[in-house]
Residue, then its C-alpha position, 0 to 999 in steps of 0.5 A: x651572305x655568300x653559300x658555297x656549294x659542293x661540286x664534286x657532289x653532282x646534285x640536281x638543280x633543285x637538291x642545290x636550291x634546298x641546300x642553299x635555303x637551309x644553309x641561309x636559314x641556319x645563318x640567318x636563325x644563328x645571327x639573329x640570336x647572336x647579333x641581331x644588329x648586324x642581322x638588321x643591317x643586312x636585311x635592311x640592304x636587301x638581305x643579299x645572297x651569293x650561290x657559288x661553287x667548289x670543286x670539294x669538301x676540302x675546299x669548303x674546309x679550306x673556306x671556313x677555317x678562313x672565315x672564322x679566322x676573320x670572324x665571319x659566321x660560318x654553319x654548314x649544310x650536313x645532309x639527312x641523306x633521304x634522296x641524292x646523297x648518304x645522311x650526313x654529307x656535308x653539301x654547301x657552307x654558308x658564310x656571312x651576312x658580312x660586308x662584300x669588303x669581308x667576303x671577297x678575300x675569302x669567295x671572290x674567285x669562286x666560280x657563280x652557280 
């Protein structure tokens, strides 16, 4: 599982963390319901996660037509906007669980968080 994380936002580290955990909640909460194997597979490996950073939304855009186009599991992080940003800014996107083999051609060249 990979999540990317908007960098033109400027959030705080903790705001980051929050927004990663959501993004690999709602993965998590949509494969379970739509492949439960492939969720097993995942968490039986270690139930891996990858932090990385974009330069902006467009970027993240970019990101997900990709992974859908490969049939990666996508869900996006739309902010309620009670702190740092206005409600309903899009601050990460969430791809995967999938095979590194998967998400490499998609996030490797991403900078890590």
């Amino acid at each position: 599982m990979v999540v990317v994380v908007r960098g033109d936002l400027g959030l705080t580290a903790g705001k980051v963390a929050v927004q990663v955990a959501h993004a690999a909640v709602a993965l998590v909460e949509r494969v379970g319901r739509r492949s439960p194997e492939l969720l097993a597979a995942w968490q039986a490996e270690g139930g891996r996660k990858i932090a990385l950073g974009a330069s902006d939304l467009e970027q993240l855009e970019l990101l997900e037509r990709e992974a859908r186009g490969r049939g990666i599991p996508t869900a996006w992080v739309d902010d309620a906007g009670f702190t740092e940003v206005p409600p309903g800014t899009r601050t990460c996107l969430g791809l995967g669980p999938a095979l590194a083999r998967e998400l490499d051609p998609i996030t490797g060249k991403l900078p890590l968080l």
